[in-house]
Structures are given as structure tokens and as C-alpha cells.
N, C-alpha and C positions, 0 to 999 in steps of 0.2 A: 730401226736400228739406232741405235744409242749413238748420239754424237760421239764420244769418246774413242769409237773403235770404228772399223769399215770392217767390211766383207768383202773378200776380192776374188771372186771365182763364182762361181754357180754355188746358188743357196740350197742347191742339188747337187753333190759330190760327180765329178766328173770320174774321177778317178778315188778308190779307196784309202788314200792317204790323204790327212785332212792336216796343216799347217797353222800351231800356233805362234805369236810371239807377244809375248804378252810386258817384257819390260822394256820395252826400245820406246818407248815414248818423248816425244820432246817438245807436245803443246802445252803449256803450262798457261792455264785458266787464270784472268783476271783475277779470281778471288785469289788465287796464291799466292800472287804478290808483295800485298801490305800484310802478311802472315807470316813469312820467312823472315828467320835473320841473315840471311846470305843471298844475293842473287841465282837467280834459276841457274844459272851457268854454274855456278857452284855445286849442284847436283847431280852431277854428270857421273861420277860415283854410282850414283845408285840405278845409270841406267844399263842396261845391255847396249851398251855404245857403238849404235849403226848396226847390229846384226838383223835389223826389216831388210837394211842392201844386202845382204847375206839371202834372207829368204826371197825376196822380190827375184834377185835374179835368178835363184836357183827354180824359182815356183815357174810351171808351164803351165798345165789345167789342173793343178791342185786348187781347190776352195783355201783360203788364209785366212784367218780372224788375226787383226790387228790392231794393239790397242796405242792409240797415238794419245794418249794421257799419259801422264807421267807417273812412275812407282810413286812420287813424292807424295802426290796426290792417292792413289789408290793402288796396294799393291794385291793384282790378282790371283797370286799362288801363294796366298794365305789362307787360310779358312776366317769365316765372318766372325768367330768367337776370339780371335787371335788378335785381340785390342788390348793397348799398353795403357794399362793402368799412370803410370806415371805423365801421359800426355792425352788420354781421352779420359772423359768425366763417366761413359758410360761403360768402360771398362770393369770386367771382374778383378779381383785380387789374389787370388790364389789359381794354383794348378797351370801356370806362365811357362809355355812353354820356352827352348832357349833361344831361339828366336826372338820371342817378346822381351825376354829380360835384354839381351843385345840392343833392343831397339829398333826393331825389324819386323813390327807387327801391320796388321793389313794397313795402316796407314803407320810409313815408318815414323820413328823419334828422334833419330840422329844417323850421322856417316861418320865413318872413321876420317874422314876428309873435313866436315866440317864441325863435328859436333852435332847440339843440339839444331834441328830442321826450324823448328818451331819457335814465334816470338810470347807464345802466351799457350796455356792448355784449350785441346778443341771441346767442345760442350756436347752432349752425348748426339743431338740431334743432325751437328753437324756433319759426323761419324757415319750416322745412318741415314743422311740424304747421300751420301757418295755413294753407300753401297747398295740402297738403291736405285738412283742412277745411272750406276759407271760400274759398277761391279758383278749386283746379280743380272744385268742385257748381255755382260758378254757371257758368262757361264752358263747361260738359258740357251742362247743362241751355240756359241761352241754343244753342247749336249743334242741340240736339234739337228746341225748338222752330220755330227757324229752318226748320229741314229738315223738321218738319211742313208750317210754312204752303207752301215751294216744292211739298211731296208733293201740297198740295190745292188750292193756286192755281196751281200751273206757276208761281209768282214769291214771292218773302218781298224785302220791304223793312223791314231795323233802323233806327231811330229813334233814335240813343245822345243824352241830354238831359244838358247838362250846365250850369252855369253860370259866370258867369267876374265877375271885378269890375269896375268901370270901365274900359275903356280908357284910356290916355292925350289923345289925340284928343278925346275927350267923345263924339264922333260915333257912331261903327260902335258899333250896339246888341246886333248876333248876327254868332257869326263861323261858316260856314257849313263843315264839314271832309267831304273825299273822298277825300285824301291824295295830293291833286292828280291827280283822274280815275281814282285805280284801284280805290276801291271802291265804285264805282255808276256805270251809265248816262247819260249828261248830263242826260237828260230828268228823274230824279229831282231832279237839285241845282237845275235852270233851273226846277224847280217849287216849289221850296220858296224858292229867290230870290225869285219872280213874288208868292207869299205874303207875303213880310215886305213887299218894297216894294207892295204893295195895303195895306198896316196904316199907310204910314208911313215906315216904319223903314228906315233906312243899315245895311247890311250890308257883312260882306267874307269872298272864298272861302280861307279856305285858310290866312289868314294875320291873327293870330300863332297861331291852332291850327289845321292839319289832318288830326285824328282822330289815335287812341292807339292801343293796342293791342287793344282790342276789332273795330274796324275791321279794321286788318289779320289780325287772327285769324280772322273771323268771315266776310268782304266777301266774294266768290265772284262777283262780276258774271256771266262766262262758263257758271257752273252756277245761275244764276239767283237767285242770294242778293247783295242787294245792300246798300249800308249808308251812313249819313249820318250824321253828329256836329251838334249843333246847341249850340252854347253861347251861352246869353243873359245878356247885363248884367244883372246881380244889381240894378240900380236901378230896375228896370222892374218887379218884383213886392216887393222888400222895403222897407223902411222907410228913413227917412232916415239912418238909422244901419246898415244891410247886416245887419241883426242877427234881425228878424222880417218877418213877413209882411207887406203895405203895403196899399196903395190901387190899387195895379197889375195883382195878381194879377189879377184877372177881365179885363183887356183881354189882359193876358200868354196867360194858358188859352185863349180864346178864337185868338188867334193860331195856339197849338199845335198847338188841331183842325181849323184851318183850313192848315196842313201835313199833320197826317195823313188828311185829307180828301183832299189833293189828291195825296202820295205813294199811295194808297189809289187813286185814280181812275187817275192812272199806271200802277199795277201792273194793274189789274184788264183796263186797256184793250191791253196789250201782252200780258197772257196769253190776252186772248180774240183779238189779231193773230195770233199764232203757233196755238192753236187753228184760225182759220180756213184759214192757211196748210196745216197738216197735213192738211187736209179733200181 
């Protein structure tokens, strides 16, 4: 296993829902240091700010992949092609997606918080020892997993948890991602809808995030691997300040396993249809 990340549950799915989080990181590696122009504390922007406490407590015998690296460092729901020309040397130049031009490519360029990230451009090799390091261990291992739980439930349903700031709106508290029906089942998403508004909570599908590149990398609906993005309002578990943990977390968690309960009863119940069917 790759330093950068742990595996928290059986490297064999206990259960058919399988738990990413891929931006919550907060070890920020020696080399990153004399490279920044801002302090690591400065980057907090860019992280999914404490939603691991979100999955940690929600998670029982789900398997987790967890990347305790920081996006600054290496951001996993990019694709490996999605390098910024303006801050990596081994970057392409054309076909940028809007992402990259943002500054948002598999290793970010800047935060609307502080600007440029970077004290100098990175040199292409640099680029490509993270993402062999720290990027393709977790997508290897996430895809192994994955395709354990299908091997032992006939279904794996991913869970990518992520957080997001306030909306504009005030309202829509989780925005629900499937990359508009192609990676999962309806029955997954209309289940995990049915969840938020049984708690409450305004939701919306799709939009302004409909899952990254973990999804599309990952999602296999047709071969039985299917996958959902959940990003929750950072005000719902942290503080008045978006800075630490709140008074929220426990209705928040509660929430979460009340998703993975129900994606969980979904899969369980479609792989024992198709069981029966084969009979």
C-alpha cells in the first residue's frame, strides 16, 4: 500500500459498498514545503475539510480507501492527462479542459483563497513521480477492491464522499453526482435521494457537480460496478468558521450510514434478483 493512503476494512469487501475519500487529506510531505508560496494551513481551500470524520464514523464493515495526502500535492479525481500547462513543464497545450484552465489540474495551480500554490514551475518528472507514487497505488487498489466486492456480491456499489462549501442558494445541502445516469443504476441515486430528504435536507442531482474522474474511471454499471459522488455542505458538520469539526457531525454521520444502509440494501437486493433469475 502506498504511503499516501490506508485501507481501512478488509482488502476483501465485507459488504458491497465500498468508501472513497479521496480529498480530505492533511499530511503535507516535506517536499512541499520550500515549494509553496503560502503555508500548508493556507490550503485548506482546497481540501474536503474533515469529511474522513464524516466517513470514519459513518463507516462499520465497509472497506475505505483513504488518501491522507493532500489535493495540493496530488489531486485524485483528475485524469493523469489533465496537467496545467502553465505550471508543469510536461504538460500538453491544447484541448485544456475547464478545470485545467481554472487551475485545477491533477496537481492544482492556484486557490481562489490564495492564488498561485506554486513558488517556481514543476519540471515534468516531478509530475510523474507523484503520479506514480501517490496516484496510480490508489486507483489500482480502489479498482481491486471494487472488483473483489462484484467477485463476492454479484454487485460493488463506490460511495466517493466529498465536501463542498456553501452553495450560493443557501439551500441545496448535498449535491448528488452520477455523471448524469452513466455511473450507477437509477435505483442507486433515487435511494440515496429518498435518504437525504427523509433527514431534511434539499438536495440536487448532478449539478454544479456531477462526479470527477474517479467515477468515470471506476463506474462499470453494465459489469456490475456501479458508483455515486456525494458532496455535502461543509456547514453541516464544521464550525462556524468551515475550519474544524462542529456540532453537526453526528447528525451528518448518521445521515451517511443511513445512505450506505440503503445503497447496501439496493445492491444486496438486485444481486440476490439476478441470483434468483439464474436459477
Amino acid at each position: 500500500m502506498s504511503a499516501s493512503f490506508r485501507i481501512i476494512g478488509s482488502a476483501v469487501p465485507e459488504t458491497p459498498v465500498v468508501l472513497s475519500v479521496p480529498h480530505a487529506g492533511r499530511l503535507y510531505p516535506p517536499a512541499i514545503g520550500a515549494a509553496l508560496r503560502a503555508p500548508p494551513a493556507r490550503l485548506s481551500a482546497l481540501e474536503d475539510r474533515y469529511v474522513d470524520h464524516v466517513a470514519l464514523g459513518a463507516r462499520r464493515h465497509e472497506t475505505l480507501l483513504l488518501q491522507d495526502a493532500p489535493r495540493a500535492w496530488i489531486d485524485l479525481n483528475r485524469a493523469e492527462h489533465e496537467r496545467d500547462p502553465l505550471l508543469d513543464d510536461g504538460a500538453r497545450r491544447t484541448n485544456l479542459s475547464a478545470k485545467v484552465r481554472a487551475g485545477l489540474g491533477i496537481v492544482p495551480r492556484r486557490t481562489g483563497a490564495t492564488g498561485d500554490i506554486w513558488r517556481r514551475r514543476l519540471r515534468a518528472e516531478e509530475v510523474e513521480a507523484r503520479i506514480a507514487s501517490d496516484y496510480r497505488p490508489y486507483h489500482q487498489a480502489l479498482g481491486e477492491v471494487l472488483a473483489r466486492a462484484r467477485d463476492r456480491f454479484g454487485i460493488a456499489v463506490l460511495l466517493d464522499l466529498h465536501s463542498m462549501p456553501p452553495l450560493p442558494s443557501g439551500r441545496t445541502r448535498m449535491v448528488v453526482g452520477d455523471r448524469f445516469g452513466q455511473a450507477a443504476a437509477s435505483r442507486f441515486v433515487e435511494r440515496v435521494q429518498a435518504e437525504i430528504e427523509a433527514h431534511g435536507l434539499i438536495h440536487a442531482l448532478n449539478s454544479p457537480y456531477a462526479g470527477g474522474h474517479i467515477l468515470e474511471r471506476h463506474a462499470r454499471p453494465t459489469e456490475g460496478v456501479h458508483a455515486v459522488q456525494l458532496e455535502i455542505d461543509r456547514s453541516l458538520y464544521l464550525d462556524g468558521r468551515l475550519d474544524m469539526v462542529g456540532a453537526g457531525l453526528a447528525r451528518t454521520t448518521a445521515l451517511v450510514r443511513a445512505i450506505i444502509d440503503g445503497l447496501s440494501e439496493e445492491a444486496i437486493g438486485d444481486a440476490n434478483a439476478v441470483a434468483q433469475a439464474a436459477e
